[in-house]
Backbone as CSV, one residue per row, in Angstrom:
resi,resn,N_x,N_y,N_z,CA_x,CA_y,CA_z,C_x,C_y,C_z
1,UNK,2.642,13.555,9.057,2.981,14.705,9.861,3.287,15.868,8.934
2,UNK,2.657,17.089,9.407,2.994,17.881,8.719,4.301,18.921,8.449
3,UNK,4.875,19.264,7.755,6.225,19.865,7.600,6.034,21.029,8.201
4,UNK,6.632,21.799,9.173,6.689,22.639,9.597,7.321,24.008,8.543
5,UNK,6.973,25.802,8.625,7.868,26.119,7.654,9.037,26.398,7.592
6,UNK,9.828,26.194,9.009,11.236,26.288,9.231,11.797,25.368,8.104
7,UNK,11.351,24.437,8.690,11.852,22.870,7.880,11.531,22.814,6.111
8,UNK,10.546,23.075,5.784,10.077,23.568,4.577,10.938,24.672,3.667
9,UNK,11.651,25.771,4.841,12.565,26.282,4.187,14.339,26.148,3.841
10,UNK,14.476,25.046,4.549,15.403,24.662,4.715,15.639,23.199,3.588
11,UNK,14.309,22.622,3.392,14.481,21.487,2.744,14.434,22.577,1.375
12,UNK,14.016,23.324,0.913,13.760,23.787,-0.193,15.086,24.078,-0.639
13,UNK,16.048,24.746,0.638,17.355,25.515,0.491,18.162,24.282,-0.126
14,UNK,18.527,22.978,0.729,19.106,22.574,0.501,19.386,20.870,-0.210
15,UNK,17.640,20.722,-0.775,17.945,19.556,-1.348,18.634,19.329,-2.287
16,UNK,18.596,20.534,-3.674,19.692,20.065,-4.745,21.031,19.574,-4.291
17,UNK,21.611,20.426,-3.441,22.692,20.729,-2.791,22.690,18.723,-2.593
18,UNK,21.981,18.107,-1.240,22.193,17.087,-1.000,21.584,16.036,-1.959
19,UNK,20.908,16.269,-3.135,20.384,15.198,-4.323,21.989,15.054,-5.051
20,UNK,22.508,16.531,-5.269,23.940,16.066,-6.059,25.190,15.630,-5.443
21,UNK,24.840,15.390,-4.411,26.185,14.362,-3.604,25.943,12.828,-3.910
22,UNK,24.211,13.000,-3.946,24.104,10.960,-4.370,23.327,10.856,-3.062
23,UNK,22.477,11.509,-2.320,21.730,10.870,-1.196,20.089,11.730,-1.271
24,UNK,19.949,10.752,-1.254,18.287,10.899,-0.961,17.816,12.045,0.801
25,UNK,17.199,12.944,0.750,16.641,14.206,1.445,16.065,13.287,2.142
26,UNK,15.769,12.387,3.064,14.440,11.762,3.619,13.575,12.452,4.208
27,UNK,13.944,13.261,5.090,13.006,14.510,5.992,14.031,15.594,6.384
28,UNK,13.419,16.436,6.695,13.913,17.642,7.591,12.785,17.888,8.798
29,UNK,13.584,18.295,10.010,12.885,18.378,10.888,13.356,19.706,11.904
30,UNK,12.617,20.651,12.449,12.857,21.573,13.431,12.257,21.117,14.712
31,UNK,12.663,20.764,15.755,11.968,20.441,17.185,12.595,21.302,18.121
32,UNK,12.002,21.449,19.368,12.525,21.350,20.588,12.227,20.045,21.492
33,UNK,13.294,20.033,21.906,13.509,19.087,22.857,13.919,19.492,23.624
34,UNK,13.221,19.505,24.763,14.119,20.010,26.622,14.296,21.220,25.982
35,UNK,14.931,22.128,26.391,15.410,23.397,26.788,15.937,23.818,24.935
36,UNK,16.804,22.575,24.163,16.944,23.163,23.166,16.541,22.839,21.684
37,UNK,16.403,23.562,21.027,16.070,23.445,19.362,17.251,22.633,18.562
38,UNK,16.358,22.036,17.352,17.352,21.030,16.731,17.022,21.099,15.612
39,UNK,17.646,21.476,14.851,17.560,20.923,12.758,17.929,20.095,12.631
40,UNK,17.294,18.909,12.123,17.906,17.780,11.482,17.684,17.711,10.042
41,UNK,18.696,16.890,9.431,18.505,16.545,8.259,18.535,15.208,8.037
42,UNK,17.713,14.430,7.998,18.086,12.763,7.597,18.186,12.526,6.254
43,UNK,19.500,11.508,5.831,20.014,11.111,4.327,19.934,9.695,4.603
44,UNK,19.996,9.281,3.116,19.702,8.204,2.460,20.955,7.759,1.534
45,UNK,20.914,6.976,1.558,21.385,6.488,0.079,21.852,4.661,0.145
46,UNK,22.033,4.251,-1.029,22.053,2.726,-1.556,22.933,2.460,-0.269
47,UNK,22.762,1.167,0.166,24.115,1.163,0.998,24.397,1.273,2.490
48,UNK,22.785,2.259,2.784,23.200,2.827,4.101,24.325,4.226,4.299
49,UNK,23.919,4.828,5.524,24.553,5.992,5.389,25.484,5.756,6.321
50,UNK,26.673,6.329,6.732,27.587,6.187,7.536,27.843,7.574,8.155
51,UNK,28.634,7.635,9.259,29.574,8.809,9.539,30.222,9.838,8.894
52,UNK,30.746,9.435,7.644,31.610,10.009,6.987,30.508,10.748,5.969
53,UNK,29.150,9.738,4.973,28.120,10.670,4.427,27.615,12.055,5.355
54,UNK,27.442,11.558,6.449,26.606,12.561,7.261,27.810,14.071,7.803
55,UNK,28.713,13.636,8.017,29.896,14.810,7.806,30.016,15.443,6.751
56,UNK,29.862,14.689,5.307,29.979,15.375,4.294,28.779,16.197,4.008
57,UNK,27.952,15.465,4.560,26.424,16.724,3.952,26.124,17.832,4.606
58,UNK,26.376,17.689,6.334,27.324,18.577,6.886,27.615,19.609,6.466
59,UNK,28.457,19.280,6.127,29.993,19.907,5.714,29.305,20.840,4.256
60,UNK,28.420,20.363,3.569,28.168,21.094,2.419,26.522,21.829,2.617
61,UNK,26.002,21.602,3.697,24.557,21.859,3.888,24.724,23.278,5.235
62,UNK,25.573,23.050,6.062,25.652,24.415,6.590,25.717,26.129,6.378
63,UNK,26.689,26.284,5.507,26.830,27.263,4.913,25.536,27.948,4.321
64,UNK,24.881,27.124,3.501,23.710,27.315,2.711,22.787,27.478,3.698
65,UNK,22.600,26.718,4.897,21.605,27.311,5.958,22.130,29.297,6.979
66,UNK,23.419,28.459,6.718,24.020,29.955,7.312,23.334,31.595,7.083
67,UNK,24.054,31.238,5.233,23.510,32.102,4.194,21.970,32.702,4.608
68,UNK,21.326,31.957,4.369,19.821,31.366,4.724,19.081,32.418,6.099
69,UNK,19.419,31.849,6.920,19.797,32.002,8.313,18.024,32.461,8.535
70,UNK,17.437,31.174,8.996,15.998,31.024,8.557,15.569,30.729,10.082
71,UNK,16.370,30.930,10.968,16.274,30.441,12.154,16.919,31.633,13.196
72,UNK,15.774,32.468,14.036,16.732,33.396,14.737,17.152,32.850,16.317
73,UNK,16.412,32.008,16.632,16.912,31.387,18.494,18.497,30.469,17.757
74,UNK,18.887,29.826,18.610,20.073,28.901,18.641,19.509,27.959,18.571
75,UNK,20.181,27.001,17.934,19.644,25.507,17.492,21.192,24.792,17.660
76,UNK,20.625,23.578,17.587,21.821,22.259,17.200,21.117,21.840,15.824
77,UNK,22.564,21.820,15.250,22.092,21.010,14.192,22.927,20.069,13.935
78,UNK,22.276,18.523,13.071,22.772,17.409,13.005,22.232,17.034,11.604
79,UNK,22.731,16.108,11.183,22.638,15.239,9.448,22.751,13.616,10.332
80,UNK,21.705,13.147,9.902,21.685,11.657,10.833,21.234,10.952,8.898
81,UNK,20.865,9.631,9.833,20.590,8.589,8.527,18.654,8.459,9.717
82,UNK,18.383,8.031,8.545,16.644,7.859,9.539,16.722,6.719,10.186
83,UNK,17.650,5.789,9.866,17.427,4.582,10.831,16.799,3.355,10.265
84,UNK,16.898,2.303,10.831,16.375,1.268,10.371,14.760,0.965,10.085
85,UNK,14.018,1.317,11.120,12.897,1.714,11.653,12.450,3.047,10.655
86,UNK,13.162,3.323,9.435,12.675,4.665,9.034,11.303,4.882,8.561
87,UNK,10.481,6.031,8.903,9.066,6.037,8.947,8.585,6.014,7.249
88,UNK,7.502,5.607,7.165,6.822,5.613,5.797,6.166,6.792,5.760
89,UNK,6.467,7.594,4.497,6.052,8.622,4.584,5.766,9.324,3.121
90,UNK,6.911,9.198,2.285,6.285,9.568,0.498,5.820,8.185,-0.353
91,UNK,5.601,8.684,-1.110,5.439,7.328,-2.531,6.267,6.921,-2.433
92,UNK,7.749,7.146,-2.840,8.809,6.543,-3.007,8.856,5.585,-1.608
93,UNK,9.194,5.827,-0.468,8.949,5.023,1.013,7.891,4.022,0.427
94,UNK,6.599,4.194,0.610,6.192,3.197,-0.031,6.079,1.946,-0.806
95,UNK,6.459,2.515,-2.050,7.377,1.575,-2.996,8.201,0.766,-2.380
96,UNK,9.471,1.356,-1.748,9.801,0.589,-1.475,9.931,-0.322,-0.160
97,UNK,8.860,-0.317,0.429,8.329,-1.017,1.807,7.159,-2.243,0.896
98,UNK,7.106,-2.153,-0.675,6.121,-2.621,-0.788,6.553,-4.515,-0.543
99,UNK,5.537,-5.325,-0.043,5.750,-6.728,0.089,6.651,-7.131,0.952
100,UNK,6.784,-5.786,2.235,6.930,-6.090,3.605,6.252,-5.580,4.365
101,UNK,6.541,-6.185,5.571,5.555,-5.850,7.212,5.250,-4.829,7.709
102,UNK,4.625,-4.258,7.822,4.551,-2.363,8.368,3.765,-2.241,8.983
103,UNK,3.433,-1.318,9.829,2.796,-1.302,11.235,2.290,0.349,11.084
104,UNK,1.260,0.601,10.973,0.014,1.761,10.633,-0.775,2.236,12.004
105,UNK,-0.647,3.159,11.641,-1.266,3.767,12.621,-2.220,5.152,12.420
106,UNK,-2.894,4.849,12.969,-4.271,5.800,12.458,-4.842,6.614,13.493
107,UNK,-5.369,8.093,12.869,-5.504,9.525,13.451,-7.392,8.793,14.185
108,UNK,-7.962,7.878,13.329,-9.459,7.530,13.998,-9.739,6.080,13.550
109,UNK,-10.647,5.698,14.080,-10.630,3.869,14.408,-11.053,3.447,12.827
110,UNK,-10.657,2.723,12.324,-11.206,1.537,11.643,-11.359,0.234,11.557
111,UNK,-12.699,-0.071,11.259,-13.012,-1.693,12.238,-12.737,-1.669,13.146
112,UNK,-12.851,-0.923,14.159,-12.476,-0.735,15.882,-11.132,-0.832,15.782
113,UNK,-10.419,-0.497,15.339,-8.907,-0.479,15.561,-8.338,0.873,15.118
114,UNK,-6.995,1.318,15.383,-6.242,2.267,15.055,-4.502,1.851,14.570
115,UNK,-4.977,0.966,14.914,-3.359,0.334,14.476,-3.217,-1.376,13.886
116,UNK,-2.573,-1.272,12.553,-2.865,-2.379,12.181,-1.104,-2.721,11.115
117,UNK,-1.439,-4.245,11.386,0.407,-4.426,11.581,0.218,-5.526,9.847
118,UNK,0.368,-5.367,9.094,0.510,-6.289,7.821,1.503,-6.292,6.457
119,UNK,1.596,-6.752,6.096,1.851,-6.902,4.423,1.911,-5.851,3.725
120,UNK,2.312,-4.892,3.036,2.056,-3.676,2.229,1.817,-4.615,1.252
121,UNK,0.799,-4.109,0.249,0.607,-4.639,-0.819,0.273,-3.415,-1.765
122,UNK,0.118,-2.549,-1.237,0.803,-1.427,-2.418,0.022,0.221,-1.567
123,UNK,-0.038,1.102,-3.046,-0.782,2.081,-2.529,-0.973,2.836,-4.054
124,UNK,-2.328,3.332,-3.970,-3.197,3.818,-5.080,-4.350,4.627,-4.596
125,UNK,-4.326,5.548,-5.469,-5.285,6.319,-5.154,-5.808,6.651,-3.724
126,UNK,-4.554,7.464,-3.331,-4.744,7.696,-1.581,-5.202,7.094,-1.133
127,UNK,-5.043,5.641,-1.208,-5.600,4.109,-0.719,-4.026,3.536,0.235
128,UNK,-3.623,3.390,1.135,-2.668,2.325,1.498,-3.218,1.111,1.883
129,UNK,-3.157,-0.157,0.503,-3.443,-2.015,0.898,-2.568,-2.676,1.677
130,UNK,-2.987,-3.402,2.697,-2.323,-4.017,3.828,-2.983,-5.477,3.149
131,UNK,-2.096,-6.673,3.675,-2.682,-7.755,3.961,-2.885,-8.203,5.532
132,UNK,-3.433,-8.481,5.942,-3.265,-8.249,7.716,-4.081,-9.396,8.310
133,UNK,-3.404,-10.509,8.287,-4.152,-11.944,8.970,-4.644,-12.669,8.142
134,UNK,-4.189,-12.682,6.284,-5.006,-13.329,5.422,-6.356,-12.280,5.249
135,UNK,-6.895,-11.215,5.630,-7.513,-10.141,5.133,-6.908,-9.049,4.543
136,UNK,-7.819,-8.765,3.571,-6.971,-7.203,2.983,-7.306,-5.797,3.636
137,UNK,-6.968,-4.900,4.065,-7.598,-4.105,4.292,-6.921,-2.566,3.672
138,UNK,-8.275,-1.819,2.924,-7.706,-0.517,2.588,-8.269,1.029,3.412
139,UNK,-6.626,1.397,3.542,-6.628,2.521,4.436,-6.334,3.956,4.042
140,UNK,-7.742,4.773,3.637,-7.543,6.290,2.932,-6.310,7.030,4.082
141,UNK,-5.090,7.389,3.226,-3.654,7.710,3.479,-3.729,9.146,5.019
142,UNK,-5.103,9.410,4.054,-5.334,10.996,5.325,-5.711,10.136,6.444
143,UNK,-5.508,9.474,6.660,-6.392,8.317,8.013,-4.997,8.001,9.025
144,UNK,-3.867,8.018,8.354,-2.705,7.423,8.874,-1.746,8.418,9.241
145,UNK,-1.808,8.478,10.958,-1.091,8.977,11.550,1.107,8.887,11.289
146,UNK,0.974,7.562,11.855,2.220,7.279,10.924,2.521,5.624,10.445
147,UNK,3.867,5.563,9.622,3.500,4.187,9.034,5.386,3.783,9.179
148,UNK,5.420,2.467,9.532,7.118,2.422,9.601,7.344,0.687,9.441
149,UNK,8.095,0.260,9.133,8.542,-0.973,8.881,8.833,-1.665,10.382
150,UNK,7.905,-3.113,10.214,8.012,-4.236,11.395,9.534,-4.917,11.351
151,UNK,10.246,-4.662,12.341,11.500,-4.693,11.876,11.622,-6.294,12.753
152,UNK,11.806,-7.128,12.102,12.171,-9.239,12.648,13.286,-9.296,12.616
153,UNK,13.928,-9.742,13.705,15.038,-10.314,13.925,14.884,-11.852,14.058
């Protein structure tokens, strides 16, 4: 998905800001939903994120959007964690999804399919390798709508 430039300017504003607290930027996002607009910021870090991270980044990421002020309608804004389910989306995501289950999904068919549920077995050269039923299959990255971890209970 592509970054919008609200979001683009906002991640630019404020990643140092949230790299030197100790949490990983995962996305930024501008939407509407229903009637109102929303900035999000989703964080990361070892551990899982809690309440208290997401207050603090908060707490240190507003101002700098304030400053900023890159946004003229009214918005909500929130600092979440991406969730368990968090989508695959850079190299780094990758990496580390590698030699688990992930579930792909694709912008046009391959082998008659658009969605295919396997193994990460890595990614190279704008290639993402699946293992998927004891077959391998490789999927050029521009092909993939989105990509997120098969989450087993």
């Amino acid at each position: 998905m592509a970054e919008g430039k609200t979001a683009a300017i906002v991640r630019e504003a404020v990643t140092e800001t949230v790299e030197s607290m100790g949490y990983e930027l995962v996305d930024v996002e501008y939407v509407k939903e229903g009637p109102n607009w929303y900035l999000r910021l989703y964080i990361d870090k070892e551990g899982g994120v809690f309440i208290d991270d997401c207050v603090a980044v908060n707490d240190a990421t507003e101002p700098i959007i304030d400053r900023l002020d890159p946004i003229e309608n009214a918005y909500i804004f929130e600092v979440s964690s991406p969730g368990i389910d968090r989508p695959i989306k850079t190299d780094r995501d990758y990496k580390r999804a590698e030699g688990k289950k992930i579930e792909l999904t694709l912008y046009a068919q391959l082998n008659g399919s658009k969605q295919f549920t396997g193994v990460l077995k890595g990614k190279k050269d704008g290639k993402v390798v699946i293992e998927d039923n004891g077959r391998t299959v490789e999927i050029d990255e521009k092909n993939i709508a989105g990509a997120k971890p098969v989450i087993e209970f």
